[in-house]
C-alpha positions in Angstrom: 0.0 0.0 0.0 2.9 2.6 0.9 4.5 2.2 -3.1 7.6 4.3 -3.0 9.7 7.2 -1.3 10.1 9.7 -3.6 13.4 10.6 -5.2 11.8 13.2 -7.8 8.4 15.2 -7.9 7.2 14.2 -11.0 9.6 11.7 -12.6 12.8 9.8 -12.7 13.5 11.7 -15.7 13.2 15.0 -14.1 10.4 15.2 -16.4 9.8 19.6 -17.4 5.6 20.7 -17.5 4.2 20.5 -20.4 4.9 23.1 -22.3 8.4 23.8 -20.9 11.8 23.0 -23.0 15.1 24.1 -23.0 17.3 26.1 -25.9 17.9 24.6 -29.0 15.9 21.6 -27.9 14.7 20.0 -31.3 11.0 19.5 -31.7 11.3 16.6 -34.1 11.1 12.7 -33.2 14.1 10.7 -34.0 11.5 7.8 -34.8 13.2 4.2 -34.3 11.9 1.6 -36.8 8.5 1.6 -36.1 7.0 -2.7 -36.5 3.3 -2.9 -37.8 1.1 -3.7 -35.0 -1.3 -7.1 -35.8 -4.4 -4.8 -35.8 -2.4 -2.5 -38.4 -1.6 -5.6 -40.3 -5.2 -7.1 -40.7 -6.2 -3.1 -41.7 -3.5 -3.0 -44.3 -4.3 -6.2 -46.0 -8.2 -5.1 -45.8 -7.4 -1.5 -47.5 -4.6 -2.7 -49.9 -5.6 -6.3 -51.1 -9.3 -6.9 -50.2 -9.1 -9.5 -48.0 -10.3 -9.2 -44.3 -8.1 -11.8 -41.8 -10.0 -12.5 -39.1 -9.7 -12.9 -35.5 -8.3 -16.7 -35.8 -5.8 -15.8 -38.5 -4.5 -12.5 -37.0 -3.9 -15.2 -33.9 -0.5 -16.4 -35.5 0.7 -13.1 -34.7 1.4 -12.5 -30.6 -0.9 -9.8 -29.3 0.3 -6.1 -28.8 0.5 -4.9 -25.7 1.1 -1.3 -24.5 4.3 -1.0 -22.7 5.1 2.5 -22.9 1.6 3.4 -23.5 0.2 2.8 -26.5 0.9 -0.4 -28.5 2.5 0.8 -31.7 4.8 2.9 -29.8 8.2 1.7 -31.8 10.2 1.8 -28.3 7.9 -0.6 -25.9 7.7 -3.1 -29.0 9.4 -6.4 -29.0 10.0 -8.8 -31.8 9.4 -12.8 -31.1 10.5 -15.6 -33.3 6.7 -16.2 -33.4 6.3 -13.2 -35.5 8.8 -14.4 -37.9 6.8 -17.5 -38.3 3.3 -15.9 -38.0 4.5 -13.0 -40.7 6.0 -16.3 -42.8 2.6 -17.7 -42.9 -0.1 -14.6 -43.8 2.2 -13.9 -46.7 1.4 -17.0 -47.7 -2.6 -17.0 -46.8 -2.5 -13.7 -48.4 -1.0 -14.9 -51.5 -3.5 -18.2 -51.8 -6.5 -15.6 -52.1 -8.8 -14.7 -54.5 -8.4 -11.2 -53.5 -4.6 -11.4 -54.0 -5.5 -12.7 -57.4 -8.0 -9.6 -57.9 -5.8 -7.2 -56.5 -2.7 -8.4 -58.6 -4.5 -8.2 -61.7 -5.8 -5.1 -61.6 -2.1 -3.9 -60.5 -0.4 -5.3 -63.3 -1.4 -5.1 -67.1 1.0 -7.9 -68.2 1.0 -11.4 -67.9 4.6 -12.7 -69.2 8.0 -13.5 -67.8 9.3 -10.8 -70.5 12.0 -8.1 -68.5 9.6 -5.5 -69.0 6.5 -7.4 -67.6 8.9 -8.8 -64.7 10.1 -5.0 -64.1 6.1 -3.5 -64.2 5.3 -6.3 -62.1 7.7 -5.9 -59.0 7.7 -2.1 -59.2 3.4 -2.0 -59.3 3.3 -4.5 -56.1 6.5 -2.8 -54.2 4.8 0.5 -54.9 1.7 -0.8 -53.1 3.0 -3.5 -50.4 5.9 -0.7 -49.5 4.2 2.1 -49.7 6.8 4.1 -51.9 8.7 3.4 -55.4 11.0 0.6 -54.9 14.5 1.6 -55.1 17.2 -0.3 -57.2 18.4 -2.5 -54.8 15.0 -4.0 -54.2 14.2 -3.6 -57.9 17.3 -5.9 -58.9 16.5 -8.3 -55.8 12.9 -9.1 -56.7 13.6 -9.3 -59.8 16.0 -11.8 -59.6 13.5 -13.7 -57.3 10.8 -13.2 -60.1 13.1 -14.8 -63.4 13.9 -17.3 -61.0 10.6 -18.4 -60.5 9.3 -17.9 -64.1 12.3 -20.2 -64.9 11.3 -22.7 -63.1 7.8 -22.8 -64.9 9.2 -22.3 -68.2 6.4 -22.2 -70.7 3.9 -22.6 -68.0 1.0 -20.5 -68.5 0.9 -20.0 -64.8 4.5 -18.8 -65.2 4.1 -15.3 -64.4 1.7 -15.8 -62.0 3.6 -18.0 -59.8 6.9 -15.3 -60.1 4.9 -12.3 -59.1 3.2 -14.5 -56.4 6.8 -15.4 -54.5 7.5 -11.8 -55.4 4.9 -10.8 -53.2 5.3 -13.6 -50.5 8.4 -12.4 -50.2 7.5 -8.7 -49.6 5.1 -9.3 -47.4 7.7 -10.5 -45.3 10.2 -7.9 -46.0 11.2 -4.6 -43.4 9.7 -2.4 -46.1 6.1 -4.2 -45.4 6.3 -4.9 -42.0 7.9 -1.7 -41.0 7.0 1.9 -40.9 10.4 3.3 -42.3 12.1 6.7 -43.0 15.5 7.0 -44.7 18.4 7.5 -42.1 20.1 10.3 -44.4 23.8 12.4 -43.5 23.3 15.8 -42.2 22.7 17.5 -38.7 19.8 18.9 -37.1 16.1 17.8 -38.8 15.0 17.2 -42.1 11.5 17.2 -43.8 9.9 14.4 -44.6 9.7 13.2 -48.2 6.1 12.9 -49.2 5.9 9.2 -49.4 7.4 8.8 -45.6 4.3 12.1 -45.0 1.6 10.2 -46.5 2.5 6.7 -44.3 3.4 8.3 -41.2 -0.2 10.0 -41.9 -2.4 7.2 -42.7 -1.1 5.3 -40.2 -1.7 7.8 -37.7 -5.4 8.6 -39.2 -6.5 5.3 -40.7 -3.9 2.9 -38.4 -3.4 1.7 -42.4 -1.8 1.9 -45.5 -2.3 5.3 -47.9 -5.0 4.6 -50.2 -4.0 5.3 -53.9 -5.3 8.9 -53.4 -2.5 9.4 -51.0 0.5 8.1 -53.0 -0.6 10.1 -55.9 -0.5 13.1 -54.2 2.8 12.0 -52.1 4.0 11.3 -55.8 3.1 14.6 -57.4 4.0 17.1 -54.4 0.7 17.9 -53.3 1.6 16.9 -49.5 5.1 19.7 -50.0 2.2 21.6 -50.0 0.5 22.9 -46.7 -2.9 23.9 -48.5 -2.5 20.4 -50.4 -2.0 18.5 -47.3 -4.9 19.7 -45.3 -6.8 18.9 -48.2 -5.6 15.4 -48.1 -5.7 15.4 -44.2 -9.8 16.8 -44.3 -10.7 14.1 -47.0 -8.9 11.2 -44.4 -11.0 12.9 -41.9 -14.2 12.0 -43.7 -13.3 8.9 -43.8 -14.8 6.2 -41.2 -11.7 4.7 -40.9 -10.7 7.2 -38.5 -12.6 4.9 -36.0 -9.8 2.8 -35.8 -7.9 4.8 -34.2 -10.1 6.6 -31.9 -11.1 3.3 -30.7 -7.7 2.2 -30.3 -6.7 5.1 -28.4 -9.5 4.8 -25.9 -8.4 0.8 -25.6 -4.7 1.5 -25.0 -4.7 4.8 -22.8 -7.6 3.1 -20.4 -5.7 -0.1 -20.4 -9.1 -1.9 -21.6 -7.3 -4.7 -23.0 -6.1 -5.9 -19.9 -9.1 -6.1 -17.9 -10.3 -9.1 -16.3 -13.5 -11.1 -17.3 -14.5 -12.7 -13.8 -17.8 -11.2 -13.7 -18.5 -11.7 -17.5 -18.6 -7.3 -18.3 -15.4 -6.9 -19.6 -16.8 -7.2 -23.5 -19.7 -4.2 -22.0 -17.2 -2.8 -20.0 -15.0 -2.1 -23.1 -17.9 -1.5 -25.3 -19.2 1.3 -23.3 -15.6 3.6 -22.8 -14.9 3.1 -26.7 -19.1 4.2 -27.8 -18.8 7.1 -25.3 -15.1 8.2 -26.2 -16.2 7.8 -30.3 -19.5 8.9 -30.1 -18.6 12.4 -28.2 -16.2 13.1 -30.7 -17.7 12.1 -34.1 -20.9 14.0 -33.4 -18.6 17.1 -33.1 -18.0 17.6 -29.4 -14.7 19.2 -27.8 -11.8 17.2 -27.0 -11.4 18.7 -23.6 -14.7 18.6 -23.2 -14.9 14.5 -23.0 -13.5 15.6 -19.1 -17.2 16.8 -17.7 -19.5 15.6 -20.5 -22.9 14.6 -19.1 -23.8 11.6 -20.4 -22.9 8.4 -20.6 -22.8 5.1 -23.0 -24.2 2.4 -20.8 -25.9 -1.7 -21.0 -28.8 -2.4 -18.6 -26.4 -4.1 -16.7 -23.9 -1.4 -16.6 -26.7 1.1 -16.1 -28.3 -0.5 -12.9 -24.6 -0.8 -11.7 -24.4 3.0 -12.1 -27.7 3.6 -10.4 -30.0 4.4 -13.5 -33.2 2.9 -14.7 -32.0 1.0 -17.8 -34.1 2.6 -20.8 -33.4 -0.4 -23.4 -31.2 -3.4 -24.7 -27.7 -2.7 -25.9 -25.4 0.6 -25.3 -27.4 3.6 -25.2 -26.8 6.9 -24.2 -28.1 8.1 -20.9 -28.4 11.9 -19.7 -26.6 12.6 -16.7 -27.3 16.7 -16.6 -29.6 15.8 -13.7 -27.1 13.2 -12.2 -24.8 13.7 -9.7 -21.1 12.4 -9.4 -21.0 10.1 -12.6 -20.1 12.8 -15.2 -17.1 12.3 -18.3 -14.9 10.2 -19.7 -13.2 9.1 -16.7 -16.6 8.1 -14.9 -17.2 5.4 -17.8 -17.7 2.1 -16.0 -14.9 0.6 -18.2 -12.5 3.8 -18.1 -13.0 3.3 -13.9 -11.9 -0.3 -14.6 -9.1 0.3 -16.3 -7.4 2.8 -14.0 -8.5 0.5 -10.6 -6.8 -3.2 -12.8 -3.6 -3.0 -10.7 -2.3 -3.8 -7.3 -1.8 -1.6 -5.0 -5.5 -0.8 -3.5 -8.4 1.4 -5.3 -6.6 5.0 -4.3 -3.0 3.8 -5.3 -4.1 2.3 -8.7 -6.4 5.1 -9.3 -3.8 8.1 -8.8 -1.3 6.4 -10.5 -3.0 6.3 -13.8 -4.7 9.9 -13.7 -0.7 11.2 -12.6 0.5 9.0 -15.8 -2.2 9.4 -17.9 -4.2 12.5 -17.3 -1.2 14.7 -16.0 1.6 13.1 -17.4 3.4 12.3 -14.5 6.0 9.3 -14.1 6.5 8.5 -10.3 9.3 6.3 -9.9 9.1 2.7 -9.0 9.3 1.7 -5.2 12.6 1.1 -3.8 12.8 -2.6 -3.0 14.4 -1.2 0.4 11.2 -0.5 1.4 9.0 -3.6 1.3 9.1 -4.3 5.0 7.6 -0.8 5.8 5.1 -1.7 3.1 4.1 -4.7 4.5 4.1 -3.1 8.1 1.8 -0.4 7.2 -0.7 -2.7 5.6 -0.3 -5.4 8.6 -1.5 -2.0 11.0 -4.7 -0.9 9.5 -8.1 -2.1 11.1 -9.5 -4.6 8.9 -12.7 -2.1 8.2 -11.0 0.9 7.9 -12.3 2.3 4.3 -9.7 3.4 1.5 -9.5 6.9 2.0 -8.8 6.5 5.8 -5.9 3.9 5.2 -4.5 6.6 2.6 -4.6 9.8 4.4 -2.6 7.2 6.9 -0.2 6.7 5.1 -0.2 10.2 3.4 1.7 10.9 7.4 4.1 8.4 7.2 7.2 9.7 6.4 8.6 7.1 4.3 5.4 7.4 2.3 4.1 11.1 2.1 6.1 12.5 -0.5 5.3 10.6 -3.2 2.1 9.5 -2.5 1.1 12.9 -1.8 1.6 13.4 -5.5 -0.8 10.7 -6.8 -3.3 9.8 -4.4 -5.1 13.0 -3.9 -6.0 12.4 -7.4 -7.9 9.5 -6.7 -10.0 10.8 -3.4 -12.9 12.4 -5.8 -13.4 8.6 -7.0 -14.3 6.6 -4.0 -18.2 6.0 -4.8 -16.7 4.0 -7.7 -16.1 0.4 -7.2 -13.2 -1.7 -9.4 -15.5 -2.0 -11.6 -17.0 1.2 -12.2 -20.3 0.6 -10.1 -21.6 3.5 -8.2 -22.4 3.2 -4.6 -22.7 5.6 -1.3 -20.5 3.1 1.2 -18.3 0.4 0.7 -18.1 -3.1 1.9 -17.6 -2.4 5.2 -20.6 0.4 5.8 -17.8 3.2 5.6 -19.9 6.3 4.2 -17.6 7.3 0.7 -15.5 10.8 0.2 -15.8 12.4 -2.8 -13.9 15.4 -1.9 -10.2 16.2 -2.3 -7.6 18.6 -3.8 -5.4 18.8 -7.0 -1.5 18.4 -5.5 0.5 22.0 -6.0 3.0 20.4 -7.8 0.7 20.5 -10.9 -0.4 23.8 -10.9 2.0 26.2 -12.6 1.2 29.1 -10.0 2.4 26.1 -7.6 -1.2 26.4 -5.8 -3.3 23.2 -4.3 -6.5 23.7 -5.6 -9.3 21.9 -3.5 -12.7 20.3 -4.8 -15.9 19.8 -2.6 -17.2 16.6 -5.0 -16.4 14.6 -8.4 -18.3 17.1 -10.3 -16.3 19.6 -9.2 -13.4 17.6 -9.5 -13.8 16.5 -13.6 -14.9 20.1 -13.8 -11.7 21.3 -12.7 -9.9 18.6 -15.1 -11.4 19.6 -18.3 -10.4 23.4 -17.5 -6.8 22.6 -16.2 -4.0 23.2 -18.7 -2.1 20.3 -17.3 -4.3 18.1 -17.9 -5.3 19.5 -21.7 -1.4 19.2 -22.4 -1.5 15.8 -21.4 -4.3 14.7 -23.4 -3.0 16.3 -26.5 0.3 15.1 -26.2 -1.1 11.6 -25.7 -3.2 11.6 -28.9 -0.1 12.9 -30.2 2.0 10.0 -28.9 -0.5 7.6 -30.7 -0.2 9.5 -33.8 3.3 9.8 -34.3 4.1 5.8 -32.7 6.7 7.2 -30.5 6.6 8.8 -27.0 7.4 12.1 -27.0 10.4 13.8 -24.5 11.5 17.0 -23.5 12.8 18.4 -26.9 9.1 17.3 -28.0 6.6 19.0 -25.0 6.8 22.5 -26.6 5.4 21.5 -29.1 2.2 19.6 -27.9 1.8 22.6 -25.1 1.4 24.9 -28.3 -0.9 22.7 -30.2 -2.8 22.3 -26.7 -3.1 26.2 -26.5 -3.7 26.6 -30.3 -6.4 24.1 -29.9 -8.4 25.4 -27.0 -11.6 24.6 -25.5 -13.7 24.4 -28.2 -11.5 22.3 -30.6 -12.7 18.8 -31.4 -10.3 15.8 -32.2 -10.5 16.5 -36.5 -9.4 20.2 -34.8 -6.5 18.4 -33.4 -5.8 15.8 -36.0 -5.4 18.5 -38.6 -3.3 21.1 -36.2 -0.8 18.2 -35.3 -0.6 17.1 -38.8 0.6 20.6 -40.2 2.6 21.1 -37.4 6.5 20.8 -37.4 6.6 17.8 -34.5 4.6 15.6 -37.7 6.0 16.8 -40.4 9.8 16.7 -39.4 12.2 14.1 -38.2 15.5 14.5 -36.8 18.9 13.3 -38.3 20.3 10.8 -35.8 24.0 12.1 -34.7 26.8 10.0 -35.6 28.2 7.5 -32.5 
């Protein structure tokens, strides 16, 4: 219960507020090779070739978890000999389809082993698979593969078809597929991005896919050198209902959804509920910040008569809350409230861990293993009925414990009528009436004030007005986007994009601000060891 002695305020990084950088920090990422996740694989083989993998298939593949936040953040992903032999075998399901056979023939107009066909052929599919021109390296290498394979058919009249099919296997299993790329060129500094490496590092972040042909035809002709040309291309993706994909991915990785437990048979509802209220706020036009204090809610009867509502109908609907107290926003959700309590630790630690990580964007340190008697002291001393908040303000005294837990577990107090699994009630297992008041720690207010709150609506009213908190957010959505997590030389730029945005922005707003901004459109040029 008492997790750590603090070494830093914030971070072990000696992280700077949002907003804050230093002189001549860059604002560009330094991207490291950036691996397809298996839900951007099944997308790109729906949008590119036709076919639709489902569950089972996608299931050679390990699962993606977030490890430093969002699963497709290049940094937190690994690399298992299980991929190499799940990536071996879609390239050949892939291959064996009709829609392979669709898609290859309306790619390529010829249907020889001739140099020219041959040449057509591997440029048309590395075009598509790679998203980009192939270069001559990879021109003369699958090329070579391709007369290989016609040669072994001879006169065949499957001949070319077999070549451009191991041609294809064979990128499908290739970096250029499997990874999101940019060229590691000499210089110093930060360079733009060429408008093939734009239009990927933009689908991807929009579509968590492949550019459709629209895209590479105007990476090819310069339209996306362009700034009115790209928010052109950038409002057209934004029409697009692929732009779920990510929303809904966002909501999945930043609540920690996927890891939720399925004892009580809600977690399908559970996660259900977070991603309808997250998406649904959004796509009919509501402000980003505003997801904080929304009233309403996404809710099943039996998540409904969990939050103490009459349940109005079968399935998620949406419920009116304006005349509801204490259940209000995005972080109310049954499912979000799950996902921020699905860790050791008790309901307060958990809680005020997540909102410092993920609504404040702090990074408490881990606990010193030094302590673990203490720890298991303190929990061996408290009554057996004492209630959550009383065990915490405990330990908030304790002087091995107080200064970091006084940095995350205020946080949490507003939450208490909130069970692990998002269930509203008035006391708690052991009759203890439930606190819903609390304060905001000092150390997260840039006057350095503590800034109190009487009850939760208070509280998520305080949250969706606090600029720490709209940093945060931004530079989370921002971290999805870009696949990588952003540091000091980076937070500039998500403060300004959080300010440029403001209250009434909605996440297209922020989409097409991040996309025109310098932090998306630039990488930096790694320095020479």
């Amino acid at each position: 219960m008492c997790a750590a002695a603090c070494t830093g305020q914030i971070g072990e990084k000696g992280d700077l507020p949002p907003g804050a950088t230093r002189p001549g920090e860059l604002t560009a990422v330094e991207p490291l090779a950036r691996r397809l996740t298996r839900e951007e694989y099944g997308h790109t083989i729906a949008d590119v070739v036709g076919l639709t993998l489902d569950a089972d298939a996608l299931g050679v593949l390990p699962a993606d978890r977030p490890i430093e936040g969002f699963a497709n953040i290049a940094s937190g992903q690994t690399v298992l000999p299980d991929h190499v032999r799940g990536y071996a075998s879609l390239a050949r399901t892939v291959v064996a389809s009709p829609e392979f056979a669709a898609f290859r023939e309306r790619l390529v107009d010829c249907a020889d082993t001739s140099a020219e066909c041959a040449r057509a052929t591997t440029e048309a599919l590395g075009g598509r698979l790679f998203r980009r021109p192939i270069d001559e390296r990879e021109r003369a290498l699958y090329g070579g593969l391709f007369d290989t394979v016609a040669d072994e058919y001879a006169d065949d009249p499957i001949a070319h078809e077999a070549a451009a099919n191991a041609v294809a296997e064979a990128m499908l299993q290739s970096p250029g597929f499997l990874y999101l790329l940019e060229d590691e060129l000499d210089g110093e500094g930060t360079r733009e991005l060429s408008g093939h490496e734009l239009a990927t590092r933009l689908s991807y972040a929009l579509w968590a896919s492949a550019p459709d042909e629209a895209l590479l035809e105007a990476a090819a002709n310069g339209a996306l050198d362009d700034p009115e040309g790209l928010a052109a291309e950038v409002d057209r993706m934004l029409a697009d209902p692929r732009v779920d994909r990510v929303r809904e991915r966002f909501v999945r990785d930043w609540a920690r959804l996927e890891s939720l437990p399925d004892d009580d048979g809600l977690e399908g509802e559970l996660i259900a509920s977070a991603i309808a209220f997250y998406r649904d706020h959004l796509a009919e036009g509501g402000a980003l910040f505003e997801l904080f204090d929304a009233r309403s809610a996404v809710l099943t009867p039996a998540l409904a008569e969990g939050y103490g509502l009459e349940p109005v109908g079968d399935g998620l609907r949406t419920y009116d809350l304006t005349d509801v107290e204490g259940r209000a926003g995005l972080l109310a959700q049954p499912g979000i409230v799950a996902g921020m309590t699905n860790a050791d630790g008790g309901e307060i630690v958990a809680r005020g861990l997540f909102l410092q990580r993920q609504v404040f964007c702090g990074s408490p340190p881990d606990p010193p293993a030094s302590l673990q008697d203490a720890i298991d002291e303190f929990v061996a001393e408290q009554p057996e009925d004492a209630s959550e908040r009383d065990i915490a303000e405990t330990r908030l005294m304790r002087s091995e414990c107080g200064a970091c837990h006084s940095q995350f577990d205020p946080l949490a107090y507003g939450f208490e009528r909130f069970d692990f699994r998002g269930r509203f009630r008035d006391s708690d297992d052991h009759g203890n009436e439930l606190r819903v008041d609390g304060w905001i720690p000092a150390t997260y207010d840039e006057g350095g004030v503590e800034v109190g709150y009487g009850d939760f609506d208070a509280y998520v009213a305080l949250l969706a007005d606090h600029p720490r908190v709209q940093r945060c957010f931004v530079q989370r959505h921002a971290e999805q986007a870009l696949g990588a997590t952003l540091e000091r030389g980076q937070l500039s730029a998500a403060a300004e994009l959080a300010d440029r945005l403001g209250p009434s922005g909605g996440h297209e707003d922020l989409m097409r601000l991040l996309v025109l901004s310098e932090l998306f459109r630039l990488r930096a040029i790694p320095e020479d060891d």
